[in-house]
Structure formats: structure tokens, C-alpha cells
C-alpha positions as CSV (number, residue, x, y, z in Angstrom):
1,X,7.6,31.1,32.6
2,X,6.3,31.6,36.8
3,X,4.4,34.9,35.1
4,X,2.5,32.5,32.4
5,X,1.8,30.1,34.4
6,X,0.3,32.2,36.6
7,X,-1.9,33.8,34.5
8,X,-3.3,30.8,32.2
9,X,-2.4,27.9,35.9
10,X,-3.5,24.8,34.2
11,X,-5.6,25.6,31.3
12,X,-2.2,26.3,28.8
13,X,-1.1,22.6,29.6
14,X,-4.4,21.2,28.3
15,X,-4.6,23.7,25.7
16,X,-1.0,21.6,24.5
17,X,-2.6,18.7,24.6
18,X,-5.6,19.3,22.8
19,X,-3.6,20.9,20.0
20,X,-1.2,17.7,20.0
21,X,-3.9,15.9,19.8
22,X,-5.7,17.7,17.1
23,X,-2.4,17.4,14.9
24,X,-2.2,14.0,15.4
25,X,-5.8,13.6,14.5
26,X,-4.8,15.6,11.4
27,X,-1.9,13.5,10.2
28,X,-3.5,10.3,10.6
29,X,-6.7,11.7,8.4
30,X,-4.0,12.8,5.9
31,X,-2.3,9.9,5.9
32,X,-5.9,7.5,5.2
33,X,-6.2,9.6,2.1
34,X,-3.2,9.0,0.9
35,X,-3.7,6.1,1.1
36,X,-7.2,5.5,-0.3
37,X,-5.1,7.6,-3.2
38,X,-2.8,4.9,-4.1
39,X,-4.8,1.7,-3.2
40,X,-7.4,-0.2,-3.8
41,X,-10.1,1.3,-0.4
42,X,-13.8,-0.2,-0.3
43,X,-16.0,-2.8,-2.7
44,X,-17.1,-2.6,-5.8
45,X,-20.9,-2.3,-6.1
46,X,-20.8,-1.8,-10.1
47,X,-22.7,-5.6,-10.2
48,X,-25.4,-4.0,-8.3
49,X,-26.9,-1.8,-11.1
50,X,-26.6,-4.4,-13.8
51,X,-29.7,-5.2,-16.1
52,X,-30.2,-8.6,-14.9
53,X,-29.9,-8.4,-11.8
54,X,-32.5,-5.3,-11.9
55,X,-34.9,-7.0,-13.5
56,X,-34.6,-10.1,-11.2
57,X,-35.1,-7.6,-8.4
58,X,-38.3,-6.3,-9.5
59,X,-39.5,-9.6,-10.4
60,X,-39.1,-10.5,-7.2
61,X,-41.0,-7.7,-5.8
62,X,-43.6,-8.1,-8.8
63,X,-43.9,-11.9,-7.3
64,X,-43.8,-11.5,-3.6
65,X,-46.3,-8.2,-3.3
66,X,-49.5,-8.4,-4.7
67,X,-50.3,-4.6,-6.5
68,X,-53.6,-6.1,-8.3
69,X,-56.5,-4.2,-6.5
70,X,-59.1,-6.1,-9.3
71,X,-57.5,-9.5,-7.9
72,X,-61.0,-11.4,-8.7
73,X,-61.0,-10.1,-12.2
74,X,-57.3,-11.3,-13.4
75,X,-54.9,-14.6,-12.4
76,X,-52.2,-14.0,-11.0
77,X,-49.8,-14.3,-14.5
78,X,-52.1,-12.2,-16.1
79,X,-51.2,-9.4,-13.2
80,X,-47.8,-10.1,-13.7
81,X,-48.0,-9.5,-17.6
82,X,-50.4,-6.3,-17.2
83,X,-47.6,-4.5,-14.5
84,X,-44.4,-5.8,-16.4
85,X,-45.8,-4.8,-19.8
86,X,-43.6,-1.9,-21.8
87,X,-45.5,0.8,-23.9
């Protein structure tokens, strides 16, 4: 053990401790999956995407930005109706 140490001195001691410390890192990364496996992890954003709630998101941004570069020519609903309309 005197020969090893004098050849790597200090560096095999820290060399222990970053591999402990890697494991550890390891296990505790394998253990969050697991869990995340068998229980409920994080929020479910399914609501997010819905129909309604789409199209009250773009008719607030259809109400709040004004896109209407011929503003003089058109009201405001009729803007609305001419940017909203489905072909």
C-alpha cells in the first residue's frame, strides 16, 4: 500500500471520492425514475390544448392587437369578422 501511495500521493484518494460520489449521484437518478414510474410526477397540461380554450386565446389576441393595416376602410368588428372568417 506505501508503493501506491507513492506513486498516485493524493490523487487516488480523490479519485475514491469522486467515484463515490458519482455512484451515489447514479442511484439517486435511478431511484427518481422509479419513482416517476410508479407515481403520479408533474401536471397535467391536457386542458391547455382544448378547443375552447384555443379559440378564447386567439380571440384575445384577435382583440388586443390590431392586424388591420386598411384600419380607416373597416370597423373594428368588421376586422374581427374578415381575420376570424373560415374558407
Amino acid at each position: 500500500m506505501d508503493d501506491l501511495h507513492l506513486w498516485a500521493g493524493t490523487s487516488l484518494l480523490w479519485f475514491t471520492i469522486e467515484l463515490i460520489m458519482f455512484m451515489l449521484n447514479l442511484v439517486t437518478f435511478l431511484l427518481y425514475l422509479v419513482r416517476s414510474r410508479f407515481m403520479f410526477v408533474g401536471i397535467d397540461h391536457t386542458s391547455q390544448f382544448d378547443q375552447t380554450y384555443m379559440a378564447k386565446l386567439a380571440n384575445l389576441i384577435i382583440d388586443n392587437i390590431n392586424f388591420d393595416i386598411h384600419e380607416h376602410h373597416r370597423s373594428r368588428a368588421h376586422t374581427k369578422r374578415h381575420l376570424t372568417r373560415r374558407t
